[in-house]
C-alpha positions in Angstrom: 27.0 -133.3 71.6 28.8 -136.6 71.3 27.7 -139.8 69.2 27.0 -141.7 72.8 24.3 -139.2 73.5 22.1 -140.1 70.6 23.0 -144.0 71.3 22.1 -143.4 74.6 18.7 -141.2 73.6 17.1 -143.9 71.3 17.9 -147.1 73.7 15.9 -144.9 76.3 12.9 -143.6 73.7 12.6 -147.0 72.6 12.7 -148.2 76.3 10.6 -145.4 77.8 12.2 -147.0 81.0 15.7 -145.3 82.4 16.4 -148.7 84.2 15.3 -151.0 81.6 17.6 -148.6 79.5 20.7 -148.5 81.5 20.7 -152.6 82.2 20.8 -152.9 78.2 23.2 -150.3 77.8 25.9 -151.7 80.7 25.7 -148.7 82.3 24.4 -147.5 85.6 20.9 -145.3 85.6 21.9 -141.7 87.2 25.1 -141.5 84.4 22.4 -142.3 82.3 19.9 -139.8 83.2 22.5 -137.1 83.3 23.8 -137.7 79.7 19.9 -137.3 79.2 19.2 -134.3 80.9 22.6 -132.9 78.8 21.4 -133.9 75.5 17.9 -132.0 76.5 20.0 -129.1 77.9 22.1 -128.8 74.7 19.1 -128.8 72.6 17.2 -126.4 74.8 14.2 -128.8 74.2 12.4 -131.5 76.3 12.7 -134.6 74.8 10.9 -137.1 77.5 7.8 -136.0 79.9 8.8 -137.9 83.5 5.7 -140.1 84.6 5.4 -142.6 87.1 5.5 -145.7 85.5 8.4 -144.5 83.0 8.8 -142.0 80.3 6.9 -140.8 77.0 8.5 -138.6 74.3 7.3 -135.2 73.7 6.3 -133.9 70.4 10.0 -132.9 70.1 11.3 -136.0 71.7 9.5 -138.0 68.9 10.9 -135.6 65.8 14.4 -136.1 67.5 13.9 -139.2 67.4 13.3 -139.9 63.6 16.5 -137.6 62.7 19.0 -139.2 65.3 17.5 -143.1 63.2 18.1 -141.4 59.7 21.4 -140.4 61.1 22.5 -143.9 62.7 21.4 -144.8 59.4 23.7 -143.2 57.3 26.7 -143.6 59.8 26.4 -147.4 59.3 25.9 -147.4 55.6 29.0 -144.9 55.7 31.2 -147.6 58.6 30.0 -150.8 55.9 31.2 -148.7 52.8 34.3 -148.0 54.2 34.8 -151.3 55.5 34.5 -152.7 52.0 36.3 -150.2 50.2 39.1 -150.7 52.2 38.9 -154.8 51.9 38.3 -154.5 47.9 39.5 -151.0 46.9 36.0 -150.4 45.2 33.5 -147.9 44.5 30.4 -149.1 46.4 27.5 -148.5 44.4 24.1 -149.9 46.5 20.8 -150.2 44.3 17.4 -150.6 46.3 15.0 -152.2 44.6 11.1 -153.9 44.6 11.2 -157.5 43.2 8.3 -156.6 40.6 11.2 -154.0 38.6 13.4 -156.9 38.6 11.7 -159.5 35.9 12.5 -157.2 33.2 15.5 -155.2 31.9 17.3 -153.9 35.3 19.3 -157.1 35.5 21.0 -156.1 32.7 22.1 -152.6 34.2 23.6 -154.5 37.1 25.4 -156.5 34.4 26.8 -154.3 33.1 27.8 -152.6 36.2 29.0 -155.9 37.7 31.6 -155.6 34.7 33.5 -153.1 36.2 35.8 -154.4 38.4 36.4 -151.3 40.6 32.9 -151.5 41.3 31.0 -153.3 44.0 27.4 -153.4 43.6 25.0 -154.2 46.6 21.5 -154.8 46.0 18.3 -154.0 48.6 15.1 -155.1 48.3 12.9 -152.4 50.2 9.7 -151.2 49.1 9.8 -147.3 47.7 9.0 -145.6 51.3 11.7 -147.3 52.4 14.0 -146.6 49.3 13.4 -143.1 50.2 14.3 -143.2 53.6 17.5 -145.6 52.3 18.3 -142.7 50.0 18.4 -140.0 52.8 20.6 -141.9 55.0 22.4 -142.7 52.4 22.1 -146.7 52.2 21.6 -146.8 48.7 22.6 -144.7 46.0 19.9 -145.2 43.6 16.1 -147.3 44.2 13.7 -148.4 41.3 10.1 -148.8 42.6 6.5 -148.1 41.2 5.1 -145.6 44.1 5.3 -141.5 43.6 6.2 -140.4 46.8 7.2 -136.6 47.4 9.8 -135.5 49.7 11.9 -132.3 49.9 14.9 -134.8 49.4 14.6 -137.0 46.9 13.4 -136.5 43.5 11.5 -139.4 41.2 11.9 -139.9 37.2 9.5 -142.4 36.0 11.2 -144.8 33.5 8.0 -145.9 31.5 4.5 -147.3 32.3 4.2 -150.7 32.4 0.7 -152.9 31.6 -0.7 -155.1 34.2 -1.9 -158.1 33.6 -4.0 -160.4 35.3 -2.6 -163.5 36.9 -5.4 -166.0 36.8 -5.5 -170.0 37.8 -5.0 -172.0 35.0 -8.6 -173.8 34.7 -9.8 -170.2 35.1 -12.5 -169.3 32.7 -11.6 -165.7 32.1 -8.1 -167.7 30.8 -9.8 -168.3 27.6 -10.2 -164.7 26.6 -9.3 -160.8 27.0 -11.5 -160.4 30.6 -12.4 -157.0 31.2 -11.8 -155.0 34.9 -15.6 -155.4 35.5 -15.3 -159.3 35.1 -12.3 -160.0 37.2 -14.1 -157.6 40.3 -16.3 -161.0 40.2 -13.3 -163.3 41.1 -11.7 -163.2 44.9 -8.6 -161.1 44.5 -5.1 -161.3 46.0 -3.3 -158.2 46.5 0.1 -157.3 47.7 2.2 -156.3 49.7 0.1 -156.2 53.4 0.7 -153.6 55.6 0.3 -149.9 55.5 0.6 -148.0 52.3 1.8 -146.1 50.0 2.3 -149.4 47.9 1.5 -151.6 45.0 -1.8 -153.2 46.7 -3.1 -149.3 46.7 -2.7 -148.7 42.6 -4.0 -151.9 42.2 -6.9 -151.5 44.2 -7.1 -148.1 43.1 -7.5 -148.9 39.1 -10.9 -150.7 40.1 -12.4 -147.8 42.6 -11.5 -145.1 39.8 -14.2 -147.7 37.8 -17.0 -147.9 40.4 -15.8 -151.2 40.6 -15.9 -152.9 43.8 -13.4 -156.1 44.8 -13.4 -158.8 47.2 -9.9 -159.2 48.6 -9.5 -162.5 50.1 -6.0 -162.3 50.7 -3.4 -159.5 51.5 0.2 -161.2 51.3 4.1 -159.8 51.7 5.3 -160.7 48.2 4.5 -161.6 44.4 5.9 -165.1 44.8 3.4 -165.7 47.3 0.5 -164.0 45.8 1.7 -166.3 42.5 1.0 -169.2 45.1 -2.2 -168.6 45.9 -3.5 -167.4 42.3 -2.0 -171.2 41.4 -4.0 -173.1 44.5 -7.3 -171.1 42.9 -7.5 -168.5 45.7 -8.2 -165.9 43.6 -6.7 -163.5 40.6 -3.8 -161.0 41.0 -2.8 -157.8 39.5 0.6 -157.9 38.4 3.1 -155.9 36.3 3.6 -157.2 33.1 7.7 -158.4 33.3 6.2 -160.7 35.6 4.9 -163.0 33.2 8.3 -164.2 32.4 8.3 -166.1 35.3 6.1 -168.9 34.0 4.5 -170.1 36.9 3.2 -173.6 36.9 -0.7 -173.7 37.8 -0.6 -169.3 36.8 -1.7 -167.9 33.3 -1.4 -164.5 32.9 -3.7 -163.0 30.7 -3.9 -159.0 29.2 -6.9 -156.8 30.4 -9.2 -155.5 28.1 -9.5 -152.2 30.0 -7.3 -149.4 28.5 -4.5 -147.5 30.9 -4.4 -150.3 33.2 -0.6 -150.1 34.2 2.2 -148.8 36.9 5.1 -146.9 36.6 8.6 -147.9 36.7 10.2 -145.2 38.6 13.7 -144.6 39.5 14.3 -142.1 42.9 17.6 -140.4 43.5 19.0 -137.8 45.7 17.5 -134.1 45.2 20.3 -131.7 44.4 23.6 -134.4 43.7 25.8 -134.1 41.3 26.1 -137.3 39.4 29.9 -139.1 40.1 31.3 -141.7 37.5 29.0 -144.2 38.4 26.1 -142.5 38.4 26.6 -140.8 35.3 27.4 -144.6 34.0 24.2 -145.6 35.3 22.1 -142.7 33.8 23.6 -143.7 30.6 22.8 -147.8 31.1 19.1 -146.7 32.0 18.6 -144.3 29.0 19.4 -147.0 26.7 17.1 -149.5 28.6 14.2 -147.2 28.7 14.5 -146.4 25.2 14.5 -150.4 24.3 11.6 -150.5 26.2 9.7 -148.1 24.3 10.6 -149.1 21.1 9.7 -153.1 21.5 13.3 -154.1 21.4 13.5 -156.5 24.2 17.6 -158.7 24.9 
């Protein structure tokens, strides 16, 4: 099996059409549909089922699939480290990361890191299902995100648990005291980030179902800055992590719930079985100190 055969398989599963497939790969269709018929001969497994009007992946076909991605994956990242290894004769070290985990003390790790000068840090900002999957094909080294997600491959060490707070207009009532979860279910909520889950919209939402409570959503968005937005035009409140607050957002007040154990984790998610290098072992070290200026109050 040769790399052309997987670039060849995923232009034609994402096609599901062996013309359409061999106009955007240059090539003509019967080479193509013999490097096909190859690939499925090599794997002893049927990848496509042949239909008139084009092709659909088997059950096999659509595993494949999945694996040959993760692998493109991780042959880029590995083509892009070596590229800039070789143009800077650094260690690349990538970090993926959600925006929420970045208002507090992780700056300070890539600092620190940045202080290196045979290092080359690259941040990511990918929301944890997608660290995971950035982890496996080895994009990033190390991702901070809130989400437990279990895999075989990766393994999870939550830093702390972090409040939330509520981000409320500024004229808002509930801004002039400690408003409890029942009294902000009463006010039009804005959640985020849209689109299918695991994700911070589902422990947000989740803190009020555990309570019986139920919410009106009026708005799913992509981001916190946008979410901020809204809050600030009197849309609605917000959930957010408690770092956030920092940002001082004109038209925002962010206010502490009364509720006890409203918060989210901070959770960092690394490869399942790797033996820490230098950097990582530097890392480890940065973090530890971090986390334990967390928990004790003292803040840079």
């Amino acid at each position: 099996m040769e790399l052309r055969h997987l670039r060849y398989f995923v232009v034609v599963a994402e096609e599901l059409n062996l013309t359409r497939a061999a106009e955007k790969l240059f090539i003509a269709q019967p080479p193509l549909t013999r490097q096909i018929k190859q690939l499925e001969e090599e794997l002893e497994v049927q990848l496509f089922i042949r239909k008139a009007r084009g092709l659909e992946l088997t059950q096999g076909g659509q595993y494949f699939l999945q694996q040959v991605h993760s692998i493109m994956d991780r042959l880029d990242a590995s083509i892009e480290g070596t590229r800039q290894v070789a143009q800077h004769r650094k260690t690349v070290f990538s970090i993926g990361f959600v925006p929420s985990v970045f208002y507090g003390q992780l700056p300070l790790m890539v600092r620190r890191l940045r202080r290196n000068k045979n290092l080359e840090i690259v941040l990511h900002e990918l929301k944890t299902q997608e660290q995971i999957d950035a982890l496996k094909s080895g994009k990033i080294d190390i991702g901070f995100g809130r989400i437990s997600i279990e895999d075989p491959d990766v393994e999870q060490e939550v830093l702390f648990n972090e409040p939330l707070i509520a981000a409320l207009p500024a004229a808002h009532p509930l801004t002039k005291q400690v408003p409890t979860m029942q009294q902000l279910a009463e006010v039009p909520m804005v959640t985020f980030p849209a689109g299918a889950g695991p994700n911070f919209s589902d422990v947000a939402l989740g803190l009020f179902h555990r309570r019986g409570l139920k919410v009106q959503v009026i708005q799913q968005v992509n981001d916190l800055q946008t979410a901020l937005s809204l809050v600030a035009s009197d849309m609605g409140f917000a959930l957010v992590p408690e770092q956030v607050k920092k940002l001082r957002r004109e038209g925002v007040e962010f206010v502490t719930v009364a509720d006890e154990n409203i918060t989210t984790p901070v959770i960092a998610s690394r490869r399942r079985g790797e033996n820490p290098n230098a950097v990582m072992r530097l890392v480890n070290t940065i973090l530890a100190e971090l986390v334990e200026n967390r928990l004790s109050g003292r803040y840079p």
